[in-house]
N, C-alpha and C positions, 0 to 999 in steps of 0.2 A: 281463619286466615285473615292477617290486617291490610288492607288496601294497601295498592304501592306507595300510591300518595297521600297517606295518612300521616299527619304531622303526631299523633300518639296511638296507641294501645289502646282498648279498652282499659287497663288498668292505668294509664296517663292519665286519661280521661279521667277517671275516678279521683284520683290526686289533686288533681286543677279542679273538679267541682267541690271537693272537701275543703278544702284552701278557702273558697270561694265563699259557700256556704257555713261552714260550721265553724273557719278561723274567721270571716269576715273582711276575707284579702279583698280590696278594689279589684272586680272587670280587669282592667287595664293594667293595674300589677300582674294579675295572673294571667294572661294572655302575652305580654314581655316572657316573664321566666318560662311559659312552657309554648315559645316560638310560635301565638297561632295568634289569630284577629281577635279584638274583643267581642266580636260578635260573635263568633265559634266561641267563645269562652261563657259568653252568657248561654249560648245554648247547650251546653252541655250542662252548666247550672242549673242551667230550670228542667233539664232532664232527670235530674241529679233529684232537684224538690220534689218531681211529680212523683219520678218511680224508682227512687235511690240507687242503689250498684245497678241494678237491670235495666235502668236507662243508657247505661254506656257503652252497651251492646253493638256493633255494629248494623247497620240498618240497610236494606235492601233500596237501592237508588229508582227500582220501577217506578213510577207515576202511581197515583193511585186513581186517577181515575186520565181520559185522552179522548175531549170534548170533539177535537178535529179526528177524531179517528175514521179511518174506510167504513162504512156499514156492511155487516156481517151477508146481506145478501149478494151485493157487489162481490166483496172476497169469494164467496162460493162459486159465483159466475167465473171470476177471472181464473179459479183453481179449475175449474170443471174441463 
């Protein structure tokens, strides 16, 4: 399922980093033609170099880690 507010597809994705990468398009050209910042366009580039089509994947927005998080003994207390 593609986010609502997803400016492409995974396979947009894939197009804008091929452009990017393997024709050699400027960032900022291919960020124009497929409607997104060039910062979103570099980062799907460089997803693109690291882990080619399986980078364009859509990716889970969880945190990967939540420094201020409640400590787990507290939550037990206030669940109990």
């Amino acid at each position: 399922m593609v986010h609502a507010n997803a400016k492409l597809t995974p396979r947009g994705r894939l197009e804008l980093a091929r452009c990017v990468v393997e024709e050699g398009w400027p960032l900022r050209r291919a960020a124009e033609r497929f409607q997104v910042s060039p910062t979103t366009a570099k980062r799907w580039a460089d997803r693109y170099r690291l882990l080619n089509a399986a980078g364009m994947t859509d990716r889970s927005s969880r945190p990967h880690r939540s420094p201020s998080r409640t400590p787990r003994r507290l939550e037990q207390r206030i669940s109990d």
